[in-house]
C-alpha positions as CSV (number, residue, x, y, z in Angstrom):
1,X,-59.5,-30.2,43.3
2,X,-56.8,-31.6,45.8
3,X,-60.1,-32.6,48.3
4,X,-61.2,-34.5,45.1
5,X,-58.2,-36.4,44.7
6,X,-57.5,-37.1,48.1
7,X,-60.6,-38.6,48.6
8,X,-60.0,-40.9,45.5
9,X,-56.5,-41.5,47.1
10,X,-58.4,-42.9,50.4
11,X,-60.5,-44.9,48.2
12,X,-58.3,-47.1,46.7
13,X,-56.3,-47.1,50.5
14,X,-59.3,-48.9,51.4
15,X,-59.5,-51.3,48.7
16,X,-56.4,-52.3,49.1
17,X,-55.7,-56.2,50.1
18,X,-53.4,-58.4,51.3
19,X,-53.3,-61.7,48.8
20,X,-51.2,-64.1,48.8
21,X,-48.5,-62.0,50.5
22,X,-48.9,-59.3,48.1
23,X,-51.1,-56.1,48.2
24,X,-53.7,-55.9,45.7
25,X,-56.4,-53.8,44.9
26,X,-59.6,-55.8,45.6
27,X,-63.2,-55.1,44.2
28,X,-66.4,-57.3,46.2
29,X,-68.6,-58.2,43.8
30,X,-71.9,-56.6,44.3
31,X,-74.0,-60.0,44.4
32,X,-74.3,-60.7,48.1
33,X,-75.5,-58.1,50.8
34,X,-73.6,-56.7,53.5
35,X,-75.6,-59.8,55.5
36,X,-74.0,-62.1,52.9
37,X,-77.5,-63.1,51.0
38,X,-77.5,-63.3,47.8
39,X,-78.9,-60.4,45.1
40,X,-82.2,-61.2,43.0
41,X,-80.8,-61.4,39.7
42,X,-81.0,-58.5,37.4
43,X,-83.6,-57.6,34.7
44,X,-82.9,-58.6,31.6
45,X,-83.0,-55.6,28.9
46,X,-86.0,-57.1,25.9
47,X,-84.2,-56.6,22.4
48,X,-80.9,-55.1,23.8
49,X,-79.0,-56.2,20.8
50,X,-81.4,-54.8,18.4
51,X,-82.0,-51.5,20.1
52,X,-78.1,-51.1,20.4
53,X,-77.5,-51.8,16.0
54,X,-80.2,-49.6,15.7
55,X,-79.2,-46.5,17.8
56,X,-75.6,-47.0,15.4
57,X,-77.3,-47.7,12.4
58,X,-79.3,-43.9,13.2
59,X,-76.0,-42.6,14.1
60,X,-74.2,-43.5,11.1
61,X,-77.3,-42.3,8.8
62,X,-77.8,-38.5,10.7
63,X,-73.7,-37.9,10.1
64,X,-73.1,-39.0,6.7
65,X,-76.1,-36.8,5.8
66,X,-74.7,-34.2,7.8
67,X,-71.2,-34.7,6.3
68,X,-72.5,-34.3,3.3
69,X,-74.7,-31.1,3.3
70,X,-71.8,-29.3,5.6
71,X,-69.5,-30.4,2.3
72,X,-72.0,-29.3,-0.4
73,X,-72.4,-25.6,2.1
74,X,-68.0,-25.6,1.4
75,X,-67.9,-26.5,-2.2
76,X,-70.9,-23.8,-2.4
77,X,-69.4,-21.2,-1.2
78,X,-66.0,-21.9,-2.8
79,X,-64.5,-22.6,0.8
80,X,-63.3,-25.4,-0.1
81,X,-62.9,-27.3,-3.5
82,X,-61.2,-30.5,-4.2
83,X,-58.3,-30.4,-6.8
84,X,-58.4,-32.6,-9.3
85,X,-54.5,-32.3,-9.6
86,X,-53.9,-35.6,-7.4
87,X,-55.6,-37.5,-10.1
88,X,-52.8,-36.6,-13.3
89,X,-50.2,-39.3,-12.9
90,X,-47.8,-37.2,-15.7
């Protein structure tokens, strides 16, 4: 554990930058190799907006019927029942 975060320690020691007078952290850009040339650029992903919508949309189906057979297996059982006592306003 304190190997781990000493190396992460060291890490940011060396990332460290003087800019502008004050030290900064400073990130390079992974577009240029350590020769300076510049990257190809990368691959594009083919429907990466519709794959995304649907992966959620899947999501969001699977747990609502989840959600709703784990609270059918509860009210079943008698584990737990909703009162209708927050309803009467008297």
């Amino acid at each position: 554990m304190a190997l781990q975060r000493t190396s992460i320690v060291l890490q940011t020691i060396g990332n460290l930058r003087k800019i502008d007078g004050e030290t900064k952290l400073h990130f390079r850009p992974r577009t240029t190799t350590p020769s300076g040339a510049i990257l190809p650029e990368p691959k594009k992903i083919r429907f990466g907006f519709l794959r995304v919508l649907s992966g959620v949309v899947t999501g969001l189906i699977i747990g609502t019927n989840l959600s709703k057979m784990i609270a059918n297996f509860l009210e079943e059982k008698e584990l737990f029942v909703p009162s209708d006592d927050d309803d009467d306003d008297d």
